[in-house]
C-alpha positions as CSV (number, residue, x, y, z in Angstrom):
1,X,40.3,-7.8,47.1
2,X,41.3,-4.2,47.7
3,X,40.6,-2.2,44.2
4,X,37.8,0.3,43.7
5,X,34.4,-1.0,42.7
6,X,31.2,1.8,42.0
7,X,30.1,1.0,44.9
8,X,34.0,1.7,46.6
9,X,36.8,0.4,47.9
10,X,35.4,-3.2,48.7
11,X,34.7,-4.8,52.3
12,X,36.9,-6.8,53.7
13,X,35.7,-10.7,53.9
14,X,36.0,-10.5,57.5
15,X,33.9,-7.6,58.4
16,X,31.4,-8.8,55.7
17,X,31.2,-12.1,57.3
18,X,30.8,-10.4,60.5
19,X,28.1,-8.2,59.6
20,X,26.0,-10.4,57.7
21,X,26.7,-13.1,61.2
22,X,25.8,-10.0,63.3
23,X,22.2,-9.1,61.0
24,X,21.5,-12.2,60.9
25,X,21.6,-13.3,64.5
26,X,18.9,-10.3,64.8
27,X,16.5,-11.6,62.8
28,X,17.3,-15.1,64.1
29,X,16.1,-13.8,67.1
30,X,12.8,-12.1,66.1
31,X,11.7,-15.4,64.1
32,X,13.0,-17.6,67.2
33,X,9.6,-17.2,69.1
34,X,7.6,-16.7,65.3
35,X,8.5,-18.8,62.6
36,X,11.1,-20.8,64.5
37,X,8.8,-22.1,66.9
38,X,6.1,-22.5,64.4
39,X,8.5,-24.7,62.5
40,X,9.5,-26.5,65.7
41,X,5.6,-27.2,67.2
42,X,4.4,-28.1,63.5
43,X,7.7,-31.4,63.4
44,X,6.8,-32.3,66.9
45,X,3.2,-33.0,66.0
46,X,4.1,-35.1,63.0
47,X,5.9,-36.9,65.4
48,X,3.4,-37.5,67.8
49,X,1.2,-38.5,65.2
50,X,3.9,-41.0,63.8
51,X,4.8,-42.1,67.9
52,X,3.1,-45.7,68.4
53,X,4.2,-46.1,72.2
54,X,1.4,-43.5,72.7
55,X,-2.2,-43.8,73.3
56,X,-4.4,-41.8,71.6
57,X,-6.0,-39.9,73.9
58,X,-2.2,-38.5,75.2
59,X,-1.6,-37.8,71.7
60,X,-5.0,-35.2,71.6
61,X,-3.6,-33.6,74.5
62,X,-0.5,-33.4,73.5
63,X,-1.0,-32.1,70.0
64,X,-3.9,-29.6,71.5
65,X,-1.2,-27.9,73.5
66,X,1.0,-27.7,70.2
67,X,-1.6,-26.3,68.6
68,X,-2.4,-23.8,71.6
69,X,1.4,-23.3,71.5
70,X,1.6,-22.6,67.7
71,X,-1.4,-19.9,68.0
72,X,0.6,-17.8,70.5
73,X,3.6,-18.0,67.9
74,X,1.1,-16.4,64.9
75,X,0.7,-13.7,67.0
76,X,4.6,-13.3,67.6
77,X,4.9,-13.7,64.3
78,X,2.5,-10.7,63.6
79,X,3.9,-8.8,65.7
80,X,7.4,-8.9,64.3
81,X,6.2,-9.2,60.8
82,X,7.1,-5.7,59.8
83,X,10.6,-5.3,61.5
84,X,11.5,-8.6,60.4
85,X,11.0,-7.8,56.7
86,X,12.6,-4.7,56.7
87,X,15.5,-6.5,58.4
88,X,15.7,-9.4,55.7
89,X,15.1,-6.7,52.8
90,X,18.0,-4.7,54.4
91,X,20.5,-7.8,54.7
92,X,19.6,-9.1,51.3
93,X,20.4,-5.6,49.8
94,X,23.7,-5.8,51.8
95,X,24.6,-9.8,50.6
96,X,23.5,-8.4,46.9
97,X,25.8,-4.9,46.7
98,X,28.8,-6.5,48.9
99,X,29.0,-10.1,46.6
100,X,28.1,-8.0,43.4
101,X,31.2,-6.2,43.8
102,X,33.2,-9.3,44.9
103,X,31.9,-10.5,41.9
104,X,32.9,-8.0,39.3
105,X,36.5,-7.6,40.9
106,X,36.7,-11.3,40.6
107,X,35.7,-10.7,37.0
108,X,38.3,-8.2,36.4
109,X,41.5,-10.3,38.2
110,X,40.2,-13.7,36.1
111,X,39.9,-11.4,33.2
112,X,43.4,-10.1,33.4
113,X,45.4,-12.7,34.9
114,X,43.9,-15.2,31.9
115,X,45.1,-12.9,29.0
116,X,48.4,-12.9,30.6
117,X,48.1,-16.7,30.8
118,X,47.0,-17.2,27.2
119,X,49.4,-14.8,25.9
120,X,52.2,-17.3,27.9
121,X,50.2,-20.6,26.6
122,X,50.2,-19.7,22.9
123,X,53.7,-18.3,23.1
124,X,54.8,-22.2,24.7
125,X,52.4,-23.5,22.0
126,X,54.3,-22.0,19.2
127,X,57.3,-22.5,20.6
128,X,56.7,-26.7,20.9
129,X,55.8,-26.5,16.9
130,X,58.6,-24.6,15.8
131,X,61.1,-27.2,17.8
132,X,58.7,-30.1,16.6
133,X,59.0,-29.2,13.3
134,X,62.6,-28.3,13.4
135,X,63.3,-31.8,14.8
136,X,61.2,-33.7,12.5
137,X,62.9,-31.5,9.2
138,X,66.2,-32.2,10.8
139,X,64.9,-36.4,11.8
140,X,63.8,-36.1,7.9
141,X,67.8,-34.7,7.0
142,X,69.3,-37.4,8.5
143,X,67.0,-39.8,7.1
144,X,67.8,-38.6,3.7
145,X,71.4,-38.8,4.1
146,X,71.5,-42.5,5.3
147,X,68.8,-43.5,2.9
148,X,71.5,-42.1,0.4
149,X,74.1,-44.6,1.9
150,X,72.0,-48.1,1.9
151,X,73.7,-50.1,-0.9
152,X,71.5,-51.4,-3.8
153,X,72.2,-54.8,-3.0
154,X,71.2,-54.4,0.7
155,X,68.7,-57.2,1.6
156,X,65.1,-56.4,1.5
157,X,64.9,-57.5,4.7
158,X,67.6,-55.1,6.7
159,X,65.9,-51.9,4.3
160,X,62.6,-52.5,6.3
161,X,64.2,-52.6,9.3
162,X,66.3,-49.2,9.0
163,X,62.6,-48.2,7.3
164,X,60.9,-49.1,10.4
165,X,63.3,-47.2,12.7
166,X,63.2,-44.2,10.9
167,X,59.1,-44.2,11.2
168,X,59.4,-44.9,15.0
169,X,62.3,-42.5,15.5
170,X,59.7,-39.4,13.6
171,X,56.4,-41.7,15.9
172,X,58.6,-40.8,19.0
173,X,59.6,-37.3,18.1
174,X,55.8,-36.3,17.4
175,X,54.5,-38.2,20.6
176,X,57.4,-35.6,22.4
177,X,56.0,-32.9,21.4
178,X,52.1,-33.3,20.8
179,X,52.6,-34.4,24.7
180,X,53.9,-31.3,25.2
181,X,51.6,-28.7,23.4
182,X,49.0,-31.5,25.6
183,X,50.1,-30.6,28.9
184,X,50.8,-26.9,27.9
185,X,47.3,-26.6,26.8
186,X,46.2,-28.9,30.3
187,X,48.0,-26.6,32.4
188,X,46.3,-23.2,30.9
189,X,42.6,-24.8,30.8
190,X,43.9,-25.8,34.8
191,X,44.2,-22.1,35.4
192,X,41.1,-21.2,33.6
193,X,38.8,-23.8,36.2
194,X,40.8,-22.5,39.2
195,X,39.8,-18.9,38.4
196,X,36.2,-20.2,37.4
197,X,35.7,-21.9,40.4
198,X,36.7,-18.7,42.4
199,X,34.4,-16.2,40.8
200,X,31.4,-19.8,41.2
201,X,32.4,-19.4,44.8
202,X,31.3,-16.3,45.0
203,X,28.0,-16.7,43.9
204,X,27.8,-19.7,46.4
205,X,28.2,-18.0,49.0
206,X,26.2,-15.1,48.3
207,X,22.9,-17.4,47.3
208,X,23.6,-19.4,50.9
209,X,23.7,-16.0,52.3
210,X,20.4,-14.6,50.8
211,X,18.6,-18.3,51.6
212,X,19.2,-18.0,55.5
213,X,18.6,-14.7,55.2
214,X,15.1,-15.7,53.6
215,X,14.1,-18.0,56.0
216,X,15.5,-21.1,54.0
217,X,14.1,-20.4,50.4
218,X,15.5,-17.9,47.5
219,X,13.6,-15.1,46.6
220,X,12.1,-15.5,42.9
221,X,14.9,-13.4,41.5
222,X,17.7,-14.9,43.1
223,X,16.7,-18.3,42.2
224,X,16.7,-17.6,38.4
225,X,20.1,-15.9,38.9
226,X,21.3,-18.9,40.6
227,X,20.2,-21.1,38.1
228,X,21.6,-19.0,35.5
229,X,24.7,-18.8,36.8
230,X,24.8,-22.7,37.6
231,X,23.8,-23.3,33.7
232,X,27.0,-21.0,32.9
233,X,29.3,-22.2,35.2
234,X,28.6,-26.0,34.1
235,X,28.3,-25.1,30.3
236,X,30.3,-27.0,28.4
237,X,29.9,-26.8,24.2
238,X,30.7,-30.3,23.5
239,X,27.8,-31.7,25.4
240,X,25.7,-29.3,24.6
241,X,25.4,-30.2,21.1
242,X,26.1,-33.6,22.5
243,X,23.0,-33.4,24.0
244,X,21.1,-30.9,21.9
245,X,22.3,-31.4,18.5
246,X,19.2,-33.0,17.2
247,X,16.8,-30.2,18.1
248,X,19.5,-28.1,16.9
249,X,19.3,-29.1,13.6
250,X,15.8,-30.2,13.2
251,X,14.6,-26.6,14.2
252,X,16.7,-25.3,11.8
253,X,15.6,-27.7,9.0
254,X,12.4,-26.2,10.2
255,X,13.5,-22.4,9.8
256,X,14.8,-23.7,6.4
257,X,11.0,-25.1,5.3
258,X,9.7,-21.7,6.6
259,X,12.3,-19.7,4.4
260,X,11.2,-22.2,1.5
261,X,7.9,-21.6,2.5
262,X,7.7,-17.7,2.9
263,X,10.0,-17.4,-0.9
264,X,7.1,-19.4,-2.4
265,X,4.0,-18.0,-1.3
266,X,4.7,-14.7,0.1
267,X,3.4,-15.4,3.8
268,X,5.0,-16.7,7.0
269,X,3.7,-21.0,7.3
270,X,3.6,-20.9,11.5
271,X,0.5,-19.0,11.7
272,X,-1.8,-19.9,14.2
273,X,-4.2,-22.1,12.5
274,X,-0.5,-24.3,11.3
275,X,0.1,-24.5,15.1
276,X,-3.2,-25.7,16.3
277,X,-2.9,-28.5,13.3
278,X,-0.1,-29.4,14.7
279,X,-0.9,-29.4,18.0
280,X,-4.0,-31.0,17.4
281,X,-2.2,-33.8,15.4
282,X,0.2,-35.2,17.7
283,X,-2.5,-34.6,20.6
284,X,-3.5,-38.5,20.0
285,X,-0.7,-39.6,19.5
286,X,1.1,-38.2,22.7
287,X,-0.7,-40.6,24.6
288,X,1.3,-43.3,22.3
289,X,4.9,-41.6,23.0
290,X,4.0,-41.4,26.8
291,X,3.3,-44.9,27.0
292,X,6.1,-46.4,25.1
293,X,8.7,-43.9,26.9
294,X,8.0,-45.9,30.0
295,X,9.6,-49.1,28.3
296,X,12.2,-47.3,26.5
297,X,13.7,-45.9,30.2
298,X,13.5,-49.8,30.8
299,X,16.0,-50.3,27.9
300,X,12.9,-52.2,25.7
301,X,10.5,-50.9,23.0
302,X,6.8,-51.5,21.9
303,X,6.6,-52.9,18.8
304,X,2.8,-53.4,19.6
305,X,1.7,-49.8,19.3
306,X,0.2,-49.4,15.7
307,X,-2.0,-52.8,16.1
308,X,-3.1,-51.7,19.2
309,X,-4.1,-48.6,18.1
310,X,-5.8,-50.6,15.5
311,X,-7.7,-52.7,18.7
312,X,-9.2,-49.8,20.3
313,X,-10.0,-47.8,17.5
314,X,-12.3,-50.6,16.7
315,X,-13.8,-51.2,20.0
316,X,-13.9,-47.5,20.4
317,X,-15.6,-46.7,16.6
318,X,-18.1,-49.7,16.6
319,X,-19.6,-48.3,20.1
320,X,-20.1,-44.5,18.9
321,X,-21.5,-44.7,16.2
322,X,-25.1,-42.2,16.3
323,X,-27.9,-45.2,16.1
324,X,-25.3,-47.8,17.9
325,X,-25.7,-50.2,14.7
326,X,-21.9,-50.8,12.9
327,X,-20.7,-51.9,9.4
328,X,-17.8,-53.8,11.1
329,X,-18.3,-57.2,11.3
330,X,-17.7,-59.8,14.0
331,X,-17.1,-63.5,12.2
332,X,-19.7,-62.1,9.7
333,X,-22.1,-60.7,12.4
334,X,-22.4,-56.7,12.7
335,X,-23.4,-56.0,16.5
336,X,-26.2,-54.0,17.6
337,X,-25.7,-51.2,20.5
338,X,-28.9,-49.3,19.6
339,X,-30.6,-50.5,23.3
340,X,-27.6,-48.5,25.1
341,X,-27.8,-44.9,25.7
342,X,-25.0,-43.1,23.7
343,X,-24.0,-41.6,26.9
344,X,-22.5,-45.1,28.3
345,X,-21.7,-46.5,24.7
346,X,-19.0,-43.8,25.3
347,X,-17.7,-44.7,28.3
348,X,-18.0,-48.4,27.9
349,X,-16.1,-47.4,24.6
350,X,-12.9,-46.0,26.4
351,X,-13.2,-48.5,29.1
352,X,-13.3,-51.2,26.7
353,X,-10.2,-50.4,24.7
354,X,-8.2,-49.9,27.7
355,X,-9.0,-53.1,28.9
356,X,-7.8,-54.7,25.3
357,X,-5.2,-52.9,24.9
358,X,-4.1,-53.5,29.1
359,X,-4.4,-56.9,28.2
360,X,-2.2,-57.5,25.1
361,X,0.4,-55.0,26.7
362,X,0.3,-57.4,30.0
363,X,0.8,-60.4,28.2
364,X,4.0,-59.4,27.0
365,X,5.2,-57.5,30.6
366,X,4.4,-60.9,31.5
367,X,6.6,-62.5,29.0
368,X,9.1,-59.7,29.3
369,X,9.8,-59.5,33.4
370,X,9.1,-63.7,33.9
371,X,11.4,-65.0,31.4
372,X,14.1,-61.6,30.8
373,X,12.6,-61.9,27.4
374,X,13.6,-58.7,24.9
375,X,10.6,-56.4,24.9
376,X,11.1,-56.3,21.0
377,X,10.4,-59.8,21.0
378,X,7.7,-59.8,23.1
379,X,6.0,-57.4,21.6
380,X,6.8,-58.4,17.9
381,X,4.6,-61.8,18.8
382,X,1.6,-59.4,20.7
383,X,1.4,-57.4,17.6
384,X,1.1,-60.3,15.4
385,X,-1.4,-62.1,17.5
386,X,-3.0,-58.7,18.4
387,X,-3.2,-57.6,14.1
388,X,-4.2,-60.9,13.2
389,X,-7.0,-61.9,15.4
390,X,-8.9,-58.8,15.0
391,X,-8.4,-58.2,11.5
392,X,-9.3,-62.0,10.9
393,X,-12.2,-61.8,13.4
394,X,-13.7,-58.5,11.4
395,X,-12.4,-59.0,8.2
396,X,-10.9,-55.9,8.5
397,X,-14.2,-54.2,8.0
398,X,-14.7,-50.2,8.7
399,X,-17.0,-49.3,11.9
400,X,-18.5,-46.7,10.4
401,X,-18.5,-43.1,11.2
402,X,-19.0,-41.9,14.9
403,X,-21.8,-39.9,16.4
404,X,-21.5,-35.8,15.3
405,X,-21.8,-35.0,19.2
406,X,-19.7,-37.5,20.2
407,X,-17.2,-35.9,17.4
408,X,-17.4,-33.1,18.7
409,X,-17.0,-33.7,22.5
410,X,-14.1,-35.4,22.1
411,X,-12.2,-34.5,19.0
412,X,-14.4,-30.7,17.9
413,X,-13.2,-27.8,19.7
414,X,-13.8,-24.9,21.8
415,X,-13.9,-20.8,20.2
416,X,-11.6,-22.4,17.6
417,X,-9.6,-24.1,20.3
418,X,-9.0,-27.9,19.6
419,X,-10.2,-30.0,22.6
420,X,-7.8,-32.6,21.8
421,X,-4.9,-30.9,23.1
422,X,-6.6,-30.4,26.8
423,X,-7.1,-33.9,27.1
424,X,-3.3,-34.6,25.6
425,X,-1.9,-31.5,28.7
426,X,-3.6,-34.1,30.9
427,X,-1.9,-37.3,30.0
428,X,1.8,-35.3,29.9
429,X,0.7,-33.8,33.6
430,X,-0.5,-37.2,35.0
431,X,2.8,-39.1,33.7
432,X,4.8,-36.4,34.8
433,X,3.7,-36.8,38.0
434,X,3.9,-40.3,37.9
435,X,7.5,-40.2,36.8
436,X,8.6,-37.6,39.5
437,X,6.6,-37.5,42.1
438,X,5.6,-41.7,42.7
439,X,7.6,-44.0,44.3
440,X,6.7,-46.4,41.3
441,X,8.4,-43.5,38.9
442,X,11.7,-43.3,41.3
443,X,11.4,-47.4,41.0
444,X,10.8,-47.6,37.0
445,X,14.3,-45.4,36.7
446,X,16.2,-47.6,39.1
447,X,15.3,-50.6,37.2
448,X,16.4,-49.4,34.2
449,X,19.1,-47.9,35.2
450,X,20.4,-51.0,36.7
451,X,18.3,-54.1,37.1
452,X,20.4,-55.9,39.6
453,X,21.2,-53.0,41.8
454,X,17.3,-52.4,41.9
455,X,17.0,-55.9,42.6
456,X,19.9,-55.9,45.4
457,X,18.1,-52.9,47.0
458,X,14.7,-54.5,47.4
459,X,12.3,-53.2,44.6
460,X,10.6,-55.8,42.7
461,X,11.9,-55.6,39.0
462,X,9.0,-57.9,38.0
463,X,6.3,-55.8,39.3
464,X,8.0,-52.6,38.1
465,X,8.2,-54.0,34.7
466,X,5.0,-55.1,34.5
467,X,3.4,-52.7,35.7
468,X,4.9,-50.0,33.2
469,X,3.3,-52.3,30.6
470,X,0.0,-52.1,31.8
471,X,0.7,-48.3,32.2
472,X,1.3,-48.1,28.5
473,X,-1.4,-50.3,27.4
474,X,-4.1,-48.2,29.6
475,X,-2.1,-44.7,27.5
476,X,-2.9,-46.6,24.5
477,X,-6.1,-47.6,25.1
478,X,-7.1,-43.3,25.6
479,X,-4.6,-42.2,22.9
480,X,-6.7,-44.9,20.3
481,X,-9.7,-44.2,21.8
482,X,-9.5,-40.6,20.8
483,X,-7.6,-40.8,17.5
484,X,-10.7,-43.2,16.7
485,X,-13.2,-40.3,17.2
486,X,-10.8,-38.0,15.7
487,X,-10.2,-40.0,12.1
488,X,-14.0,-41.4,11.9
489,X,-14.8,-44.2,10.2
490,X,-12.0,-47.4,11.4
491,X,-10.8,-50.7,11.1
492,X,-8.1,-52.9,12.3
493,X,-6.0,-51.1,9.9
494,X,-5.9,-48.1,11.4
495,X,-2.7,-47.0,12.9
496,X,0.0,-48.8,11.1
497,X,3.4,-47.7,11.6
498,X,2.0,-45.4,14.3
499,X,4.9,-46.8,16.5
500,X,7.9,-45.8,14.6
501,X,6.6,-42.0,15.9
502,X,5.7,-42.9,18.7
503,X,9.7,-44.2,19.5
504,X,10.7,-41.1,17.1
505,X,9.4,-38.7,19.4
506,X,10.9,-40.4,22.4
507,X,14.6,-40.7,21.1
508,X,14.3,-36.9,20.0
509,X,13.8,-36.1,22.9
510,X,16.3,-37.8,24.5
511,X,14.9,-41.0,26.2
512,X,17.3,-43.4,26.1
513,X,17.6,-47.0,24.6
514,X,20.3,-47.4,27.6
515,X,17.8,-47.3,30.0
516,X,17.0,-45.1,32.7
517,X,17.3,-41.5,31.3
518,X,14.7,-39.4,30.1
519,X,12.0,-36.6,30.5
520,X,8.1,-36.2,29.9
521,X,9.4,-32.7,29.0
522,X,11.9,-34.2,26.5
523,X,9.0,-36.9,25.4
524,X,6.5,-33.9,24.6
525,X,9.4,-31.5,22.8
526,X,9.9,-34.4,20.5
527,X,6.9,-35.1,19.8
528,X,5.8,-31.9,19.1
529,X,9.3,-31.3,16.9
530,X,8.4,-34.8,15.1
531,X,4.7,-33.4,14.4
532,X,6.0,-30.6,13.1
533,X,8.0,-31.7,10.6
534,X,5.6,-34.7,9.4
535,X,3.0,-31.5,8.7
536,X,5.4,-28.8,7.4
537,X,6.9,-31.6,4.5
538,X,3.9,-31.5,2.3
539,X,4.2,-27.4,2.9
540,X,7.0,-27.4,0.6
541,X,6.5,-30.0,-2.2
542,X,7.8,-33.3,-0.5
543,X,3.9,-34.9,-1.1
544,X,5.2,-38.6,-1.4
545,X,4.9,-40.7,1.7
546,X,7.7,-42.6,0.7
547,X,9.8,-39.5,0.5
548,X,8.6,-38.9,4.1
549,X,8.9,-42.1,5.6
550,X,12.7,-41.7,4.2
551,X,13.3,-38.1,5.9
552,X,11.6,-40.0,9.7
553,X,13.6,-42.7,9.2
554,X,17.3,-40.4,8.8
555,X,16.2,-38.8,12.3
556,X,15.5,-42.1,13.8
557,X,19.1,-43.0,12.9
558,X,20.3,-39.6,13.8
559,X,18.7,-39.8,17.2
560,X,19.9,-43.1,18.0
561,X,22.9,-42.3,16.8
562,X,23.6,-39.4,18.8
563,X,21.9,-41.2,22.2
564,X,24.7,-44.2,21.8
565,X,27.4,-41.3,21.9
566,X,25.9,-39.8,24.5
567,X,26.3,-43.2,26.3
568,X,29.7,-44.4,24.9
569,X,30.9,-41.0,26.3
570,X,29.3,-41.3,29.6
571,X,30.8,-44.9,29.9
């Protein structure tokens, strides 16, 4: 790489490696009694700590003259602090300018050494039609000539055979050529990879640069370069709509309603009080798609969802109530809560259909992880038994309405700003981290990954799955909790068919039925997309609920749909 550049003729590699080695070894050296050491004292005390062949009062010493050790470095550190950044900002500013221009001469030679290649590749291309198609016309002559010369009275049974060996003869000439035009077209997408991987190498090697240069870590900049660059290097459009094609088109069926919307009435339909519906909507049930994503990872389902909604939203509404008395009915019998302050009515309320619902959602983890019974099975016969107890036990009777302050704590909102939705950031941030950042999380992904491999490796696939029933069940419990506050007066009624959104929004957002792939960012993005269309249908005439339930039930099947290609493809 020799040709001019803006910033001139280009460095060699070998006196750029050698002055980056040579800058570098400089401030190697002023972090070596600084940072270095820092780094060093800071690992040797975690292992003291960790050491069991030493007593404890060695290990005070010990770690007091770290410590002692680690002070005198801070002040080395202080003491260099200035040069050294001046240093690093000067050899990132050499790494950037030198591997920039590397870069955009790379750029250049890919840029022309392709075109000539594509003009040579569409040049073989047509050149394998033309002959392709000259031998199939002439294949076609010679047919027609012999065809010509079969005798009327030639047996049916010899015509199919000269039939048949014309159609493999033209089979044979095609598969030729199409196998050419194949590797032509192999050969020039080879070319294309090489060159990309050159100009990828590049960057490599620049953001490897830059990271030692920075004491391990990127700089905020060069990590969003880097991870643009990685996104563009490993861009492919097939999986991208692969993978994104459903959000694809169900934001532009949402740009459609808004066009629909706008024509209409003359105004713009996302305005901020359309948002905060919709965010305050799907706040409740959220907790509902973050428990059942759990058991989708694990290859199941949760039929259970809506009944158990159902459960706590009785529990919940027939303990809130202002004077603690309740219209719902217990084998005929209303209960009275008036003697407990409203304050722990509340609480026992939440703790109460947590409990339910961690109970019916344990009964079938148990049935589930003892017996490698289908979760749809096993939570087909909880929602039964869950529907039908406490709709017989309460006659499906109404709670009544729940206090106004209660209401208001837990389902009003704040300056305009729905309180819902901070409890709902809370459950996505708590699974999150359970998902990422747990050991239980790394387990529940093995498992459904691969059962038996989980299994093989030590982790208890019993455990795991039961305990990401329980998880669900205490999600549910909150989510019915607060959609019970939130709709007011209940009954064991109350959220039917809630699960078929609940699995929507975790298939749109690309959990998958194959177990063990999926996001709490994808969970929430569905949800939210889900949501959004369930409100904005109304918004432009589609009123009927059977209408609706039509239009969720074509992106469940387009989800799923999509999710098995994703997996046929990856198998």
């Amino acid at each position: 790489m020799q040709e001019e550049t803006t910033s001139g003729v280009l460095v060699p590699e070998e006196e750029l490696a050698n002055t980056i080695n040579r800058q570098q070894a400089e401030i190697d050296a002023l972090r070596l009694n600084g940072i270095t050491r820092i780094e060093s004292l800071r690992n040797e005390i975690a292992n003291i700590k960790r050491n069991k062949q030493i007593d404890d009062e060695t290990k005070k010493e010990l770690i007091e003259k770290d410590k002692a050790a680690i002070e005198e470095a801070k002040q080395v550190v202080e003491a260099n602090k200035e040069e050294l950044q001046a240093k690093v900002k000067e050899l990132i500013e050499y790494i950037n300018v030198n591997y920039n221009a590397y870069a955009k001469a790379q750029r250049e030679e890919n840029k022309m050494v392709l075109a000539q290649a594509k003009q040579v590749h569409d040049e073989e291309i047509a050149k394998f039609k033309a002959e392709k198609a000259e031998a199939l016309a002439k294949a076609q002559a010679e047919w027609e000539a012999r065809k010509a010369e079969i005798p009327p009275d030639m047996e049916p049974k010899k015509v199919k055979e000269i039939k048949t060996e014309h159609a493999n003869t033209i089979k044979d000439l095609k598969a030729v050529y199409d196998q050419k035009i194949n590797d032509a077209n192999v050969a020039y997408n080879d070319k294309r990879e090489v060159y990309k991987d050159k100009l990828h190498k590049i960057y490599l090697e620049k953001y490897a640069a830059i990271e030692r240069a920075n004491n391990k870590k990127l700089p905020i900049l060069s990590a969003v370069e880097q991870k643009l660059e990685n996104y563009v290097y490993n861009f492919d459009v097939k999986n991208f709509f692969l993978k994104n094609g459903l959000y694809i088109c169900l934001v532009f069926l949402i740009i459609i309603a808004i066009i629909i919307y706008a024509a209409d009435n003359g105004r713009f339909l996302f305005n901020g009080t359309t948002i905060l519906l919709i965010l305050n909507q799907v706040s409740p049930r959220m907790f509902f798609a973050l428990g059942v994503a759990g058991l989708i990872v694990l290859a199941g389902t949760d039929l259970s969802i809506g009944r158990l909604v159902g459960l706590s939203a009785v529990m919940t509404g027939m303990l809130v109530t202002t004077t603690g008395e309740t219209s719902v009915t217990f084998f005929g019998v209303s209960p009275d809560f008036s003697a407990i302050p409203l304050g722990l009515r509340v609480i026992f309320a939440f703790l109460l259909s947590i409990a339910a619902c961690v109970a019916i959602t344990s009964l079938a983890g148990f049935f589930t992880a003892k017996f490698k019974m289908h979760p749809f099975v096993s939570t087909l016969a909880t929602q039964l038994i869950t529907f039908g107890l406490i709709a017989g036990i309460t006659g499906n009777s109404f709670t009544g309405n729940p206090d106004p302050t209660v209401k208001n704590v837990i389902a009003g909102s704040i300056g305009g700003f729905p309180v819902m939705i901070i409890y709902a950031v809370i459950g996505i941030a708590v699974m999150w981290f359970i998902w990422n950042k747990t050991t239980f999380g790394k387990n529940m992904f093995a498992v459904g990954g691969n059962a038996e491999a989980a299994a093989v490796s030590g982790i208890s696939v019993f455990k795991v799955t039961l305990l990401v029933f329980v998880l669900a069940g205490i999600y549910y419990g909150i989510g019915g909790s607060i959609n019970a506050v939130y709709t007011g007066s209940v009954r064991a009624q109350t959220g039917q068919g809630y699960e078929t959104d609940a699995i929507a929004a975790c298939v749109v957002g690309g959990v998958s039925f194959s177990g063990g792939v999926g996001k709490i960012s994808g969970v929430v993005i569905g949800a939210l997309l889900f949501q959004a269309i369930t409100v904005i249908l109304p918004y432009i005439g589609i009123t009927d609920a059977n209408y609706q339930l039509a239009i969720k039930g074509v992106i469940i099947l387009a989800a799923v749909a999509l999710d098995c290609a994703k997996y046929l493809k990856k198998k």
